[in-house]
Each structure stands twice: as C-alpha cells, then as structure tokens.
C-alpha positions in Angstrom: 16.8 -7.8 2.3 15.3 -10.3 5.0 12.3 -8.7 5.4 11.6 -8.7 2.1 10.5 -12.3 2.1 6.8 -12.9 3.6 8.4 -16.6 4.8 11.8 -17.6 4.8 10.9 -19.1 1.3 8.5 -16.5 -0.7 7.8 -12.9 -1.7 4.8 -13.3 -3.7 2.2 -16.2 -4.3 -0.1 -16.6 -6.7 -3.7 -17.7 -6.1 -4.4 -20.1 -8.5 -8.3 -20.6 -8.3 -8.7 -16.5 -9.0 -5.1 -14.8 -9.9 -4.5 -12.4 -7.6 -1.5 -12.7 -5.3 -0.1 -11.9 -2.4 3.0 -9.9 -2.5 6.0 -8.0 -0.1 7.0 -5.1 -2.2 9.1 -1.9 -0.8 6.9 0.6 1.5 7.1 3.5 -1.4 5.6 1.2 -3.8 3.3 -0.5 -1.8 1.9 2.9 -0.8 1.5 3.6 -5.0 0.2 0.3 -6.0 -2.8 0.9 -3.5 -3.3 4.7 -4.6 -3.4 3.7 -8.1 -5.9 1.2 -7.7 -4.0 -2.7 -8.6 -3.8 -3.7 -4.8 -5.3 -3.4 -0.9 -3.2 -3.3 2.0 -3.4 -7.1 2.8 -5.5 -6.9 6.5 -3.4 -9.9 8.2 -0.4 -8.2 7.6 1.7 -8.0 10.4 0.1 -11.2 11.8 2.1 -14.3 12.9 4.8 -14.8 10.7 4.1 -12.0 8.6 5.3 -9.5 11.9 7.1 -6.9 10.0 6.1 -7.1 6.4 2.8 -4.9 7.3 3.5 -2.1 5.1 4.8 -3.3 2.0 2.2 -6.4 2.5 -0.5 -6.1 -0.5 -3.1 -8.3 -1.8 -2.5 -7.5 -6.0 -5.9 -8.0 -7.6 -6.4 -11.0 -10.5 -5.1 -9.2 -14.1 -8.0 -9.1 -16.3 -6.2 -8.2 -20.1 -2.4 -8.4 -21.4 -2.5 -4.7 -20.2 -3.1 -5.4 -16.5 -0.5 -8.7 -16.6 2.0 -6.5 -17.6 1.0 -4.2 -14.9 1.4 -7.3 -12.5 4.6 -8.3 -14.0 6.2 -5.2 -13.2 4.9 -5.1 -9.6 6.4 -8.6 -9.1 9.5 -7.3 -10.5 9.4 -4.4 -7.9 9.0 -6.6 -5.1 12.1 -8.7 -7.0 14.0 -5.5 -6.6 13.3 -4.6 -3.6 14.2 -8.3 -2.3 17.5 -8.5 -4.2 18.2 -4.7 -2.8 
C-alpha cells in the first residue's frame, strides 16, 4: 500500500535521543492510538512529502516500562500490516 510509507523508504522512525517515533499506521488505528492515549496526530502531517499520509500520521510517545514497549511493538506491527495490506 503506497501510501503507507511516509517516504518512498520508511513507515516509522525512531527518535533516538528520546524514543518516541514517528509512524504511518491505517486511519482506524491512528484514530485509536490517539483516543487511547500512546500518540498525537503528528501536526506536519500532510506537509511536503508527507501529502497524503495526514490521518494515519502519528507522533507515538517514548515507552517508559516493558508494558508500554510492547504496546509500541504492536502499533509498529499495525502500521507493518497496514503497509504489507
């Protein structure tokens, strides 16, 4: 799924510094990973070469414990899915 990708190369990207990431996932689950607290709508989505990612764009916030990485882990795996169709 094309737009899946938020560059020809990537879905996701992890910030190193912090450990949040950046991350494409389907609209649905976008929409649920916001209401349930792990991520914000990412605010330059839609932006350059980001045009037509804007609602499954999300900034996922920096794990803090095993629980919340394997929170992450199955968001990233969501926006796998989504990408692989």
């Amino acid at each position: 799924s094309p737009e899946a990708f938020s560059t020809p190369y990537e879905f996701v990207h992890l910030h190193g510094g912090e450990g949040s990431l950046h991350l494409i996932l389907a609209p649905l689950d976008a929409a649920l990973a916001v209401e349930r607290g792990w991520a914000v709508r990412f605010p330059l989505a839609g932006a350059g070469s980001w045009v037509g990612h804007a609602e499954g764009r999300v900034l996922v916030y920096a794990p803090r414990d095993e629980g919340e990485v394997t929170v992450v882990k199955q968001l990233v795996n969501a926006g796998y899915q989504y990408l692989t169709g």
